[in-house]
N, C-alpha and C positions, 0 to 999 in steps of 0.2 A: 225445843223448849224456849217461850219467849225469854228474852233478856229485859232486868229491870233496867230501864232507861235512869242515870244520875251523875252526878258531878262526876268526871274522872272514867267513865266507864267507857270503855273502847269496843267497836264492832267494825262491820266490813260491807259491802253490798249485797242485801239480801237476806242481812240479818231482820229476824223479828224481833221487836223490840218491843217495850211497855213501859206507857207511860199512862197517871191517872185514869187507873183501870180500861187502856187503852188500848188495844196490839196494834201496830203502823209495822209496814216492812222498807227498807229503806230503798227507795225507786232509782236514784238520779243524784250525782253532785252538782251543786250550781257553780257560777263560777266565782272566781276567788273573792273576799273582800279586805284584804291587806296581805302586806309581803309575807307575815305571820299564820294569817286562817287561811278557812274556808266557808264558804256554806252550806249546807246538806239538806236537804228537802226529804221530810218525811212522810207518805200519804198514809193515815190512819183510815180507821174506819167509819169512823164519823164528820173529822174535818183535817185542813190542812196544818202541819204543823215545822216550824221553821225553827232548825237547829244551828248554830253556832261553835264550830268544833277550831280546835288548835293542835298545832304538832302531827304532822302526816309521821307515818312509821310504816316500814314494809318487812313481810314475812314470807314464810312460805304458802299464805293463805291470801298474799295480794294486801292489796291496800287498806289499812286499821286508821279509824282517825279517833283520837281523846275530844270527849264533850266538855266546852267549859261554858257556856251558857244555851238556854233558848228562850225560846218565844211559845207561849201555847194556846194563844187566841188570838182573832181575829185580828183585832186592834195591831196587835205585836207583828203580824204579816202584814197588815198595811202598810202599819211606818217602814217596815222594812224597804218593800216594794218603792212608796213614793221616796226613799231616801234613795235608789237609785234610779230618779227620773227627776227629780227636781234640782236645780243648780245648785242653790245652797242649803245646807243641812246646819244645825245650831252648830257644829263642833266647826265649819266652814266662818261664820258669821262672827265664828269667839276670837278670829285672829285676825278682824281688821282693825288696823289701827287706826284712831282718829285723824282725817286731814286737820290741818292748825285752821281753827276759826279766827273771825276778825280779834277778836280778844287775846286772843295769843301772840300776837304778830310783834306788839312791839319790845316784848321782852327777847323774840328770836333775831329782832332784825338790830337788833344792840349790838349782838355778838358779830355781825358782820365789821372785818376792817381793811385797812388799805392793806394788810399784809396779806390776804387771803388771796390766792392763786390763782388763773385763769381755770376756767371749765369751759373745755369744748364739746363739737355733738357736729352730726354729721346727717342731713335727711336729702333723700332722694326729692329731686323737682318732679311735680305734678303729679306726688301720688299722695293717699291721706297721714305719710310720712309729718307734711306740713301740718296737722293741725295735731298731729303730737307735738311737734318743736310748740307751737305755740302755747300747750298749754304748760308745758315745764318752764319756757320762759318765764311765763307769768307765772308761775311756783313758786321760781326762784326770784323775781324782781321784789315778792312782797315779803320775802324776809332779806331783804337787804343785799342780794349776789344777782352776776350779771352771767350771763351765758354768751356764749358766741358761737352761734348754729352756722352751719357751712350748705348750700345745696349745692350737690353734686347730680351729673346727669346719671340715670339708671343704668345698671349694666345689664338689665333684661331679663333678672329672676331674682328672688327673696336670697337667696343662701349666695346669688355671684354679688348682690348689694352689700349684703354682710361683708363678702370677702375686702369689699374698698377701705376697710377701715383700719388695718396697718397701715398703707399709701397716705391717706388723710393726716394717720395721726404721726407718724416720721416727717408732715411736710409743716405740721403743727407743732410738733417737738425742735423743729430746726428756725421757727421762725420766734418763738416763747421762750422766756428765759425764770428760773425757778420752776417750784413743783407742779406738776398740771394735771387736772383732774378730765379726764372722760368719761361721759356719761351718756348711755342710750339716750335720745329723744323721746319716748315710750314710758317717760320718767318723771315724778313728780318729786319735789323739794320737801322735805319738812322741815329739816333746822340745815343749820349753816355742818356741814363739814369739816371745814377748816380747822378746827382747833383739835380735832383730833388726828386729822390726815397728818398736818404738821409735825407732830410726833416721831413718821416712819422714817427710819432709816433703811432705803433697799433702794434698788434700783425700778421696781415696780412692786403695785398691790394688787391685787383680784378675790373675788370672793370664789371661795370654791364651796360646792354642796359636800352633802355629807356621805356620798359615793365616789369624793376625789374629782369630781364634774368641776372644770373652771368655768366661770362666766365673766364673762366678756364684756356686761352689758354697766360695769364700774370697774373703771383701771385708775389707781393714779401712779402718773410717770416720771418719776424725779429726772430731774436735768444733770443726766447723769451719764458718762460713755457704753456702759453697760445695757441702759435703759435705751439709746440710743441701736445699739447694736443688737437688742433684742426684738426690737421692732423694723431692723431693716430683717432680721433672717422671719418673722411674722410675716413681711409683705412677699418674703421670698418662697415661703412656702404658702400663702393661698392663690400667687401665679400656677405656682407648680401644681394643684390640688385646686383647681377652681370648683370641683363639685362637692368638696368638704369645709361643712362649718368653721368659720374666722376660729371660735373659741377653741373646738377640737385642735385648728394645729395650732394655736399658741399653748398650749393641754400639752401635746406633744414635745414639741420645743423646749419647753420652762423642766418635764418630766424627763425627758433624754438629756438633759443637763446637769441638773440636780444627779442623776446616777453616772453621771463622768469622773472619773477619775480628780478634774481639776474643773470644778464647775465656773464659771464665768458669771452669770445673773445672780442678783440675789433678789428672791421672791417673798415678799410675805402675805399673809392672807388676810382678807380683809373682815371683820365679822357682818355677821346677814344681814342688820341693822344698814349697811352701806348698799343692801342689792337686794332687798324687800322685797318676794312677791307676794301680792296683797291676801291670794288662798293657797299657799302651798301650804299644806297639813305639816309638812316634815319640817319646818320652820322650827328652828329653838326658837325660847320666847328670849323679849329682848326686852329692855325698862324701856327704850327711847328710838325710832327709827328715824334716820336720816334719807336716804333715799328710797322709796317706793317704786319700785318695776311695774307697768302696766300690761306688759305682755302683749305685744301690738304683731307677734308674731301669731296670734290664732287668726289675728283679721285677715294678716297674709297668705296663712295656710290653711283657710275654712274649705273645707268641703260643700260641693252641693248637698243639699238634701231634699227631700219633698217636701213643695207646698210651703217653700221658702225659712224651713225652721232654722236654727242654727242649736250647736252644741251647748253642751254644760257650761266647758268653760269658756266657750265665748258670752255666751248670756252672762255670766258672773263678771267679766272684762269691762260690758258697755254698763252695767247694773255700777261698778264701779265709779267709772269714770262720771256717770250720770251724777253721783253721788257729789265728787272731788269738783266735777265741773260748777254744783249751784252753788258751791262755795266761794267757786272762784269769782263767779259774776255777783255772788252777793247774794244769793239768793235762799243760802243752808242754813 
């Protein structure tokens, strides 16, 4: 007996279903599209039809999924389809924040003062590490802060370059005095920092995601023994572990401490407004963004493909930057 296809109604592979005096049987799951759904592809009898289900459930009859929307023409399977081939989608596009136009600049570059801290950054010589340092420089020089980028020679892959940057920043820590901000080169400025960083009382800050993931790519490290001592046992474990991520073991370290009996660090978190990446969906929204992440590790880790294409999220990276750069020249 077909079943009436509607809001709430649950079936399994194979079920005959109706919809708009239609019978489809259900052929194929597609693959997921959030941590939450899925999508289901149903072939009717006359055309295709693309369902939207949530909440998997199992029985003794295998896999049931509950319908909470679809699509039942054409139009609704296209967009479908070009939404998973095209870089950015409207709900992509709703979370970038504006770079600061010339107009903006001298109310931001007010807030800059002699009390505001060093910010260091760290790029490898002769690779296009340099032409990220360059553009955060000039990020930061036009609302008033001064950066001091360091080139350091390659250690000869993406994840051992990452590892140099407890060594850099313990030889940065010992030679600074007061609170000191690091910040990936891959990174753009939009207002000054300072006057909220200066607030924290800890021995370091990090922005962590919303799965407990630290990131590494904004720390600021108060001039502190604690902060000191946590970035020599940082430099000590990405010796020990050169094929793991800088951020995982400082992730590890800050985590195996905090559940010690008698913790030693004191960590706080930093909010995503300090460690912006410009299309992550999972982004809380924020009034005001401070630092912007470029994400210069897709250019690192791009894949070949055919016929010279490149991915989603690298096209949405250089689509970016293209943007922030005519700005920068003047040109937005």
């Amino acid at each position: 007996m077909p079943r009436r296809l509607g809001l709430g109604t649950t079936f399994k592979l194979d079920d005959i279903i109706r919809h708009d005096n239609r019978l489809a049987k259900i052929k194929r799951f597609a693959n997921p599209v959030s941590s939450s759904g899925r999508e289901v592809s149903a072939i009717g009898q006359t055309k295709f039809q693309s369902i939207r289900i949530l909440n998997l459930a199992r029985d003794g009859l295998g896999p049931r999924w509950q319908i909470s929307d679809w699509d039942t023409n054409s139009e609704g399977v296209f967009l479908n389809i070009m939404n998973k081939v095209r870089p950015w989608t409207a709900q992509r596009r709703a979370l970038i924040v504006p770079f600061p136009a010339e107009e903006d600049l001298a109310e931001r570059r007010s807030k800059a003062t002699a009390n505001d801290g060093p910010i260091v950054a760290f790029f490898t010589q002769g690779s296009f590490y340099e032409q990220e340092k360059d553009r955060m420089v000039h990020s930061a020089e036009r609302i008033g802060l001064s950066v001091q980028a360091t080139a350091l020679p390659s250690a000869g892959s993406w994840v051992l370059n990452a590892g140099l940057k407890p060594g850099f920043l313990q030889k940065e820590r010992a030679r600074l005095r007061g609170p000191m901000l690091y910040v990936d080169v891959d990174a753009v400025f939009h207002r000054n920092p300072w006057p909220e960083l200066r607030r924290l009382d800890c021995d370091i800050a990090a922005y962590y995601e919303a799965n407990g993931r630290l990131i590494s790519a904004t720390l600021l490290i108060n001039d502190t023994p604690g902060a000191a001592q946590l970035i020599e046992r940082w430099r000590e474990g990405c010796i020990a572990n050169p094929d793991m991520w800088d951020q995982l073991v400082l992730e590890h370290i800050v985590a195996e401490d905090a559940e010690s009996a008698d913790p030693q660090f004191r960590v706080l978190k930093l909010p995503v407004s300090f460690c912006w990446i410009f299309d992550r969906m999972e982004n809380e929204p924020v009034r005001e963004v401070f630092i912007e992440q470029l994400q210069a590790s897709r250019e690192a880790t791009k894949r070949k493909r055919w016929f010279g294409r490149i991915g989603k999220r690298l096209r949405r990276r250089r689509d970016r930057i293209d943007e922030i750069e005519r700005i920068l020249s003047g040109r937005g």
